[in-house]
C-alpha positions in Angstrom: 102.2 41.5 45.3 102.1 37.8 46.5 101.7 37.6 49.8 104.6 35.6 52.0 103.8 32.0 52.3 104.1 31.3 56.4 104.1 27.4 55.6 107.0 28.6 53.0 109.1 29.7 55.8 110.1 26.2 57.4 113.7 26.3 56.4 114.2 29.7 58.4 111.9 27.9 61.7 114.2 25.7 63.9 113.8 24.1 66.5 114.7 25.1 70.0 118.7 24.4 70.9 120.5 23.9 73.9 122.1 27.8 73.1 118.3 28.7 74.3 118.5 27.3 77.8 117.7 29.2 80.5 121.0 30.9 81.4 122.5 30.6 84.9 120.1 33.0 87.3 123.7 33.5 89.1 125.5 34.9 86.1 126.6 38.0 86.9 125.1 40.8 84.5 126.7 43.9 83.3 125.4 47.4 84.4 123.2 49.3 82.0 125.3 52.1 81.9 127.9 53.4 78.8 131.4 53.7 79.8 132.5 54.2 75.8 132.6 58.0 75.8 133.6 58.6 79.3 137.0 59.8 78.2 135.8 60.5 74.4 133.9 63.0 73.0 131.0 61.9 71.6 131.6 63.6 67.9 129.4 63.1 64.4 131.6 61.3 61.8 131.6 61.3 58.2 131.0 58.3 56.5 132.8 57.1 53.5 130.1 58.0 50.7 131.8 57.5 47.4 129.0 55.8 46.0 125.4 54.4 45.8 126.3 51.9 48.0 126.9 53.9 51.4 123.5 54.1 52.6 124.1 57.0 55.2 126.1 59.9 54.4 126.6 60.4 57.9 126.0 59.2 61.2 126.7 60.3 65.3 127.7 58.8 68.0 125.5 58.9 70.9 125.4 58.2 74.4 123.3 54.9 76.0 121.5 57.6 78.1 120.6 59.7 74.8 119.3 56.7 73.5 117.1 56.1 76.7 116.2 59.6 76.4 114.8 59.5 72.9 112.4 56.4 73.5 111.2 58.0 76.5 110.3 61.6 75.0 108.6 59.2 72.0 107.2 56.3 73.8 106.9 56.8 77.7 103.1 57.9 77.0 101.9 54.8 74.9 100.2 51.7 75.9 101.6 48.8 78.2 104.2 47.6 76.0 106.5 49.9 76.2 108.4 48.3 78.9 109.4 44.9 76.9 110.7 47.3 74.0 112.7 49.5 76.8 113.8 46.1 78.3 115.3 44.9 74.9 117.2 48.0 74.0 119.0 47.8 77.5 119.7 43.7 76.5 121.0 45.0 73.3 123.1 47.2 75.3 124.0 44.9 77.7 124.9 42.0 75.2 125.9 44.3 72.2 127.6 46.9 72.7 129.5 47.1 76.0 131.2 43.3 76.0 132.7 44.5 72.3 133.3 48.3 73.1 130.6 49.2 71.0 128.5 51.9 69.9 125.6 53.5 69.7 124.8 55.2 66.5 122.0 58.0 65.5 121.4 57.4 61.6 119.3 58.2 58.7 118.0 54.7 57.0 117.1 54.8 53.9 114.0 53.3 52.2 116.1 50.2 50.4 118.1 49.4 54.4 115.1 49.9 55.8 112.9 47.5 54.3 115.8 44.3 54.7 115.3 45.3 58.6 114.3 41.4 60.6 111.4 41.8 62.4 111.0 38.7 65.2 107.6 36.8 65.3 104.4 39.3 66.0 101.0 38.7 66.8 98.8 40.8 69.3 96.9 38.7 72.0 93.5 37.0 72.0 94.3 38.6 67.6 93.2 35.6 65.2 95.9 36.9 62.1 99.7 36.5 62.4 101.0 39.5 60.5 104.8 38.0 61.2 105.6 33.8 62.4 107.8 33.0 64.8 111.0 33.0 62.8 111.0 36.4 61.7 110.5 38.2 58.4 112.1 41.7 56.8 109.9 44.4 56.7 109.3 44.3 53.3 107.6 40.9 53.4 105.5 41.3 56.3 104.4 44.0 54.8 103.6 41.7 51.7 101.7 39.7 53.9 99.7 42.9 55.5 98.5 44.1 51.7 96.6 40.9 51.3 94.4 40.6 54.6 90.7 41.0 53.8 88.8 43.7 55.8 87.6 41.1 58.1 91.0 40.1 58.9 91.9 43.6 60.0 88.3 43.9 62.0 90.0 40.3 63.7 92.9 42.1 64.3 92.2 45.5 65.2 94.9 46.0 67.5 97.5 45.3 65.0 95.5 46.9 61.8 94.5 50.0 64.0 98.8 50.6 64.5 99.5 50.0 61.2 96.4 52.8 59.8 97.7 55.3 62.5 101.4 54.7 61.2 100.7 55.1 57.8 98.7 58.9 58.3 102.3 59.8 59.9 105.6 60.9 58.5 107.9 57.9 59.1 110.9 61.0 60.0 109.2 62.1 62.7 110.6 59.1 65.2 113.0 57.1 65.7 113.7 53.2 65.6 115.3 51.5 67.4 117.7 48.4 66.3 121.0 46.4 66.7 123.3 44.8 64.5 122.6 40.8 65.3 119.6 39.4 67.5 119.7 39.9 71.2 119.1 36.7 73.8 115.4 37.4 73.8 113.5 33.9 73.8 110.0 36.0 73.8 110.6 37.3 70.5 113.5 36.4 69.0 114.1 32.7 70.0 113.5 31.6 67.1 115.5 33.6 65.2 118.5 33.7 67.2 118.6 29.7 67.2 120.0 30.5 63.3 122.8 32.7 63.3 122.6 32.3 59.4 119.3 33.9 58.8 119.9 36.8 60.8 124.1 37.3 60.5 124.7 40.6 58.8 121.5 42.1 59.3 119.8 44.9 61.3 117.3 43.2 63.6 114.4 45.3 65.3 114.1 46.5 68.5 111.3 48.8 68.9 109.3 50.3 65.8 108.1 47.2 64.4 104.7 49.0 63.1 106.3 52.0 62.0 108.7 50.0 59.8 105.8 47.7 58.4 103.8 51.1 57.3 106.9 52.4 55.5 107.1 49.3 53.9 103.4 49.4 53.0 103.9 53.1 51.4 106.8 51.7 49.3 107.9 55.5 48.7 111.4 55.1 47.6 112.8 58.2 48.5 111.7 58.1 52.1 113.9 57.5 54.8 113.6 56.8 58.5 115.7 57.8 61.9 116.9 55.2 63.8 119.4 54.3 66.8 121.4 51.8 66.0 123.3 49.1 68.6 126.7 48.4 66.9 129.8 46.7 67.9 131.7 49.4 66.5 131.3 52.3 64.3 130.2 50.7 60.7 132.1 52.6 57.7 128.7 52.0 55.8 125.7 49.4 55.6 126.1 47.8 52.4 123.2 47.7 50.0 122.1 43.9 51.4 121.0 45.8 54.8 124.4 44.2 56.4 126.4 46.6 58.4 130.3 46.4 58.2 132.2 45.3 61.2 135.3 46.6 59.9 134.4 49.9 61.4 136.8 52.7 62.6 138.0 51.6 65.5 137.3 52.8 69.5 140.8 54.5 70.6 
């Protein structure tokens, strides 16, 4: 496969926009805390799957503290970067779900969703290779770009190479990802993409799992599928088979 041209991807690179400013430092934040389910049961539902277009057959609603739970019992023992990915599932909390009454939602992706995921810009410090720019690419295409470094470009770039090797000797099942339904106000990661609404409206944007993705991407096994935790605001029906979840979702009584 061709790999992505970066100096291809100007029309989805804007510039920054006044909607980036710094935001008031005396804007009053929500709590990081679910009241959804307080008077709710928190119950799986069955999904509408009629066809090959409902990507999950099922999925559950979960708590914000289950979701905290599950990154901690998979993550709370790796490296120092951690704490941004922690910090960004609570923003998509924060931002997400609780201003629209949102959701939380435990699913199975399959391969085809998962590959249309947007990833935000990546590159590890003092690392000479930039697997994704600034504006963001799916899965599926950074991974395009991946297949055609050289083996010097992944002795460069050993921190990144070294995740994507260990990722690709695993089962993508055996964790979970983490994601959200639109780009949260990040301007470390996803400034760029956020200053668009177009590229990234009806999309599942990362949040944590970025090399995990990138490997499934990389092992193009159609039939695999991969956990995730999704930030919703509400239930989806289905994600249709452009990776776009439906907001016409059952509805939070």
């Amino acid at each position: 496969m061709d790999a992505v041209s970066l100096s291809g991807m100007s029309r989805y690179c804007y510039h920054e926009s006044s909607f980036l400013k710094q935001k008031d430092s005396t804007e009053k934040q929500m709590p990081v805390t679910t009241r959804l389910t307080e008077n709710k049961s928190i119950s799986e539902y069955s999904v509408a799957n009629n066809s090959k277009d409902s990507l999950y057959g099922s999925a559950k609603i979960v708590s914000f503290q289950e979701v905290l739970d599950n990154f901690e019992k998979e993550h709370g023992q790796y490296g120092d970067t951690n704490w941004i990915a922690k910090s960004y599932i609570k923003m998509a909390h924060r931002e997400i779900v609780l201003p629209n009454h949102g959701v939380w939602l435990f699913a199975e992706l399959p391969f085809e969703t998962a590959m249309k995921v947007l990833l935000p810009g990546h590159t590890h410090d003092g690392e000479r290779k930039t697997l994704l720019p600034e504006c963001g690419l799916t899965a599926k295409d950074a991974a395009n770009n991946y297949k055609v470094w050289t083996e010097q470009d992944k002795r460069n770039n050993p921190l990144c190479s070294g995740s994507l090797n260990y990722h690709l000797g695993k089962d993508p099942a055996e964790k979970p990802i983490f994601l959200t339904v639109e780009p949260i106000d990040s301007r470390y990661d996803y400034g760029k993409i956020i200053d668009d609404p177009k590229f990234a409206e009806g999309r599942l944007v990362h949040l944590d799992g970025l090399h995990r993705l990138v490997s499934l991407a990389i092992k193009d096994d159609p039939e695999s599928t991969i956990p995730a935790f999704i930030a919703c605001k509400t239930a989806p029906k289905k994600i249709d088979g452009l990776g776009a979840v439906s907001r016409s979702g059952i509805e939070n009584n």
